[in-house]
N, C-alpha and C positions, 0 to 999 in steps of 0.2 A: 664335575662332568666335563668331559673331555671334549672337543672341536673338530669332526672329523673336516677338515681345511677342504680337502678333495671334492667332497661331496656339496657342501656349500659354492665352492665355484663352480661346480657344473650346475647347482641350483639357480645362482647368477644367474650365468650365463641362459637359459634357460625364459629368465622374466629377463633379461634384454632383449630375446629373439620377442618374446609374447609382446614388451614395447612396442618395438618395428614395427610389430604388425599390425597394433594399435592406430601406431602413426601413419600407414598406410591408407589403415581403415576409415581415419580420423578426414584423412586428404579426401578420398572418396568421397564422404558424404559431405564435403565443403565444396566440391565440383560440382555434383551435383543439385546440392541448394543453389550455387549459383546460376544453373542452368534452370531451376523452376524460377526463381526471380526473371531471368530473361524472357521466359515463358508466362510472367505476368507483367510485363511490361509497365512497370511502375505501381501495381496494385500493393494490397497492406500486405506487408510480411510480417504481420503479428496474428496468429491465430491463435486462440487463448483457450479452444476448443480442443483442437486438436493436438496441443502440446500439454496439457491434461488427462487428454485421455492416452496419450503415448507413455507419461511414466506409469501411469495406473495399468496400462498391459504389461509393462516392462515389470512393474513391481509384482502382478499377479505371476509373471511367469519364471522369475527370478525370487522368492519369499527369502533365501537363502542370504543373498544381499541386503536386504531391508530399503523399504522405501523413502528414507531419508536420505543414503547414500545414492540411491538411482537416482533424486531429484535433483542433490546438488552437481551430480557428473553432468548429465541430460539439461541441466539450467545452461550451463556451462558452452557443451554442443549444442543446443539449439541456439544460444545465443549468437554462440560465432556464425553460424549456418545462418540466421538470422541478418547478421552483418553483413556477411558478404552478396547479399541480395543490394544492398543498396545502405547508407546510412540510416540509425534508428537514431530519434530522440525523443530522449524523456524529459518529460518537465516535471521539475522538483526544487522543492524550498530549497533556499541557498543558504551560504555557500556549503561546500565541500563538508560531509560528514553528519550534514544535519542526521532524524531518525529518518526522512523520507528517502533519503540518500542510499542509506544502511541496507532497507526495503529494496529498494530498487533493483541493489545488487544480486539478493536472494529472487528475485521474482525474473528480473532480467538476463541473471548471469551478470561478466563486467567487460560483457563486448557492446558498447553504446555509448551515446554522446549526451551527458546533459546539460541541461537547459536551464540555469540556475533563476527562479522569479523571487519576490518577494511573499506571495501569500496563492494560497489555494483558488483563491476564487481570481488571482493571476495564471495562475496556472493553468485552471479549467478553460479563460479565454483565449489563451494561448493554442490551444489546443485545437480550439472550436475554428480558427483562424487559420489552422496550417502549420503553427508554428513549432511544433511539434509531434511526433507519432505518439505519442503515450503520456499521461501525468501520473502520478502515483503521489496524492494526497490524502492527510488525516479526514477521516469524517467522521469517529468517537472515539470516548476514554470512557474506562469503563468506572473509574471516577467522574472526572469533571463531564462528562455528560457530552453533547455534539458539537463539530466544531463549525461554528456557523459562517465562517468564510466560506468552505464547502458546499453547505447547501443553498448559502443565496447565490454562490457562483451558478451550483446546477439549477435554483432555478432561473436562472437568467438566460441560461442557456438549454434551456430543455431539451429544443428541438433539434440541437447540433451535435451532443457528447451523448455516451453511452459509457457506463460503468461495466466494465470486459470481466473484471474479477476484484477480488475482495482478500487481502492481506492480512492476517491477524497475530502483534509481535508484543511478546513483554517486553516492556520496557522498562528497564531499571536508570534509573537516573545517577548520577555522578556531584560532585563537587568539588571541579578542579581548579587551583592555583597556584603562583607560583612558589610561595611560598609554606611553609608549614606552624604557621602561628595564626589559630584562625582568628583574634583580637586584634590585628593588623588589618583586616577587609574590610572595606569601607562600603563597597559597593558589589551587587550580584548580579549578575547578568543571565536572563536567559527570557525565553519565551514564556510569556503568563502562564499558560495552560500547563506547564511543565514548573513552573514555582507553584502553583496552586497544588500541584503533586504532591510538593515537599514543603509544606508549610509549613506543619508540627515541628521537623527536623529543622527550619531554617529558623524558625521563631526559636528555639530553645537552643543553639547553637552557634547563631548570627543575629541577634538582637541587637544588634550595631549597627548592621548593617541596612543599606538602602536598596531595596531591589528594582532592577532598572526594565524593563521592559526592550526585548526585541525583538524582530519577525522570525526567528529561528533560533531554536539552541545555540546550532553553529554560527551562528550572526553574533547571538551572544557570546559565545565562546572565544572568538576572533578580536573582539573587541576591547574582553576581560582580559586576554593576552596582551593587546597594545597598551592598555593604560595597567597594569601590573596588577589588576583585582580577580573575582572570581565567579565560575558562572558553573550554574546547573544544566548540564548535557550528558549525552552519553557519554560508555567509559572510551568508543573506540574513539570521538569527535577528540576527549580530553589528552589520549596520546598520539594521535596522529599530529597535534596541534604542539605537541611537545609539553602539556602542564606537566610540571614539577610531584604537584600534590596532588592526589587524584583517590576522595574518600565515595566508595562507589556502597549503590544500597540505599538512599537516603529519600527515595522515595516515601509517601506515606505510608500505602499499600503494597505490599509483599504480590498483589496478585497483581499489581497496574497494567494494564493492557490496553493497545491501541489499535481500531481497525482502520487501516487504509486502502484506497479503492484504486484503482488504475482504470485512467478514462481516457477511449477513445474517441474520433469523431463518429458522430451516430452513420451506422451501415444497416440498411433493411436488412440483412441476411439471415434466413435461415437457424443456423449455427450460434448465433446468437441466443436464441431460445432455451440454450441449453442453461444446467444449473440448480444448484442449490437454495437459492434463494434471492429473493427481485425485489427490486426498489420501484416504487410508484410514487408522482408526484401529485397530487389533488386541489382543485379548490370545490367550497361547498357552497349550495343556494341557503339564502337568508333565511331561515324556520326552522323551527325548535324541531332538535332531533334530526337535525341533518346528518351528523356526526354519528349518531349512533346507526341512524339507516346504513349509511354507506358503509362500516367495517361491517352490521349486519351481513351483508352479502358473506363475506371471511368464512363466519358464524356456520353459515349455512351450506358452505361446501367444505366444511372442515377443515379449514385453511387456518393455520396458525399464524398470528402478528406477533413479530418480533421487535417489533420498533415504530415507537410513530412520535413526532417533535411537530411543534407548529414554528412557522416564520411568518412574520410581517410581511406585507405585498408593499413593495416600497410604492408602486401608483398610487394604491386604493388606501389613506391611514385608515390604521385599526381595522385593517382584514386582514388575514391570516392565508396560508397556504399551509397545507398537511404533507410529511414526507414519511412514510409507512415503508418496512419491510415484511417480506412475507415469507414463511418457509416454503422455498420449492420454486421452479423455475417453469417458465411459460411452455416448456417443452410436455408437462403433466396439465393434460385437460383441466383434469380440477381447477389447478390454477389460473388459467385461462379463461376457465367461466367463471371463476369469483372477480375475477381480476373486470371480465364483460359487464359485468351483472354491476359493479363494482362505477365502471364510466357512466351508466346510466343512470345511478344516482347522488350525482356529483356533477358542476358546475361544468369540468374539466380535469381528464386526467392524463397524465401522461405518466408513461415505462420507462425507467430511465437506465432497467439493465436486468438480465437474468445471470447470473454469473456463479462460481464456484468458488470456496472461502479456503483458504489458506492459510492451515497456522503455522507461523515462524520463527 
């Protein structure tokens, strides 16, 4: 097939003009973000509401496109548009590349400043404190079960943080090293909850080795780099990091899945309301059958429980606190009245987010 030359450079030429105009278009809506930011005089320029429901019009009125490609463009634009309102930060496990990092960047775009902590329930106080606009922490595997830095952070801080939205990303694990004889590793490094992924594979493939415990993939990863050994993280942590060897896959589960929440500091608003599904935090009166009363109410306004875990009251030993998910957000009545019906019979309950779930 032949190259008509002609007709291609005026095609060029053509998506250069469409560029331009892009980049015009582009400047436009970054002038005027900046001018609402001025127009809020320091208030949140995170709305998790309304940046939701912007790609979901775009996606309905665009099908042609597909909504994967509107989100990551629009992630992208909103973020910048976002920026130049004032500095954003997030706080996320450290360093550089962890999986909350990964996150961060799908959910935020990679116009933002982070906030590298040690652990979640650092992270959440962080937050609670000012020290950050956003967190974007683990709080389940659909293996190894909750991650309870998470929720004794949130409940520590019940009354300060709100969960804005809910991130849902496979994660495939790695094992990278620097070199390619894996009889030479002495030592593995990564985060428990992410070795307990890959147990099987690390037990029949690294039985030599010692697995070293650290607060982050990329913590471990960083470190297996310095002393020349080898750690389980992801594959982008293991080449941005430069590993040599990098055997990806070795997960347990083919289906491993992690949901992470992005929490703000709590705002009465409205807008908040919205959502697919809410987190509640509970405690119950001492008598048989508390437990069951209280989801009862669910029961009885047809409210589906999607999750419920207990934690220890570090005051009270051997009392517990309940942390339940629900389908559906406090913007649907129902919810609302199970969720009512729900504080009266219970000790103490508190909302800790209506939000909308994102898979990534």
């Amino acid at each position: 097939m032949s190259m008509d030359v002609d007709q291609v450079k005026t095609l060029r030429n053509v998506i250069d003009q469409i560029d331009r105009d892009l980049m015009e278009l582009l400047s436009r809506r970054l002038e005027v973000a900046r001018e609402i930011g001025a127009a809020k005089e320091g208030g949140a320029v995170y709305d998790p509401k309304r940046e939701e429901a912007l790609v979901k019009r775009l996606a309905g009125e665009n099908p042609h496109l597909g909504e994967p490609l509107i989100r990551a463009v629009m992630g992208e634009i909103i973020g910048a548009c976002r920026a130049v309102q004032g500095p954003f930060r997030v706080v996320l496990m450290g360093p550089k590349w962890s999986y909350s990092h990964e996150v961060a960047e799908k959910v935020f775009g990679s116009s933002w400043d982070p906030v590298f902590v040690r652990s979640p329930r650092e992270a959440l106080c962080k937050v609670a404190v000012g020290g950050g606009d956003a967190a974007v922490v683990p709080i389940e595997n659909s293996t190894e079960g909750a991650v309870h830095s998470t929720l004794d952070g949130l409940m520590e801080l019940k009354g300060a943080v709100w969960i804005a939205r809910e991130a849902r990303a496979r994660v495939e694990h790695c094992l990278a090293n620097q070199g390619d004889d894996l009889g030479r590793i002495r030592r593995v490094y990564s985060h428990p909850q992410a070795m307990s992924q890959c147990w099987r594979w690390l037990s029949q493939n690294l039985p030599q080795a010692e697995l070293v415990e650290a607060n982050s993939t990329s913590e471990g990863a960083l470190r297996a780099l310095d002393e020349g050994e080898a750690a389980v993280c992801g594959i982008r942590c293991a080449r941005e990091m430069g590993f040599r060897m990098v055997i990806p896959g070795i997960q347990d589960s083919p289906l491993n899945t992690t949901r992470f929440i992005v929490v703000t500091r709590r705002e009465e608003r409205e807008e908040l309301r919205y959502g697919d599904r809410t987190s509640i935090l509970f405690t119950l009166p001492h008598r048989p059958g508390s437990l069951c009363e209280a989801l009862g109410a669910l029961s009885e306004h047809k409210i589906n429980l999607m999750m419920i875990q207990s934690r220890p009251i570090p005051k009270n030993p051997f009392e517990y606190a309940f942390f339940a998910d629900i389908d559906g957000g406090l913007g649907d009545p129902k919810v609302e009245a199970a969720v009512n019906e729900m504080a009266k019979r219970t000790s103490d309950l508190t909302v800790l987010g209506s939000y909308c779930s994102l898979e990534i």
